[in-house]
N, C-alpha and C positions, 0 to 999 in steps of 0.2 A: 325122215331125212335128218341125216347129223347138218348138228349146228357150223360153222364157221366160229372160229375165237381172234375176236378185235384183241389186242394186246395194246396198248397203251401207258403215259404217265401222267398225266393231267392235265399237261404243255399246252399252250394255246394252237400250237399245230398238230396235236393230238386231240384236241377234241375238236376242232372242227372237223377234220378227218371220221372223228367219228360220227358226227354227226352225216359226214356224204356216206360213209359204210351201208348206214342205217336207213339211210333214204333209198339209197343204191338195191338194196338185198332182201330189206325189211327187217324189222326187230324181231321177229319171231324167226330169225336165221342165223341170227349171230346172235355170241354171247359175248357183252363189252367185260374186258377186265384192265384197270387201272393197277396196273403193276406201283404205282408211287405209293398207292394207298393199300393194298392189297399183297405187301410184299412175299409172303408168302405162294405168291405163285409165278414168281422170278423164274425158278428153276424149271420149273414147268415149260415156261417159255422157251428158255433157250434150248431145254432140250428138244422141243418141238424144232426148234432152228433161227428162233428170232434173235438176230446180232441188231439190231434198232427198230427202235419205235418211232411211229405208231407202226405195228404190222397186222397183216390178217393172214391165219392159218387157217385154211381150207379143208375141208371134210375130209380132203384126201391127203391130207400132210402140207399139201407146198404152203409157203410161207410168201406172201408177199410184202414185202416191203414197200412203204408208202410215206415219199415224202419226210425224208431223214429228219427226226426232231431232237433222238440221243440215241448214244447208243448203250447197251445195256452193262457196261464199265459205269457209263455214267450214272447209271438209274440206279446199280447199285452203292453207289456211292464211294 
């Protein structure tokens, strides 16, 4: 089974978010990526469709959005 990708920044409402993802799905479901630290897969993201973090993309594309922490103007600074 394909993974799910957490996208996140490092925000204190991004990680606890991921922290419920993780409880939620299981670690071995998801792959977390910290876009603040990890910038290099910015573009990744959005083109997947993530307009803010924290979000999670789905095996099958959708994109959820969860609990507005920035949006990816912001993240890229």
């Amino acid at each position: 089974m394909a993974k799910s990708v957490f996208y996140h920044a490092g925000c204190p409402v991004c990680v606890s978010a991921e922290q419920d993802i993780i409880t939620l799905i299981g670690e071995e479901n998801v792959e977390v990526v910290n876009i603040g630290e990890v910038r290099s897969r910015i573009a990744e993201a959005e083109t997947a469709g993530v307009t803010s973090v924290p979000a999670l993309v789905t095996p099958n594309g959708n994109v959820l959005h969860i609990n507005f922490g920035a949006s990816m103007a912001d993240v890229k600074g």
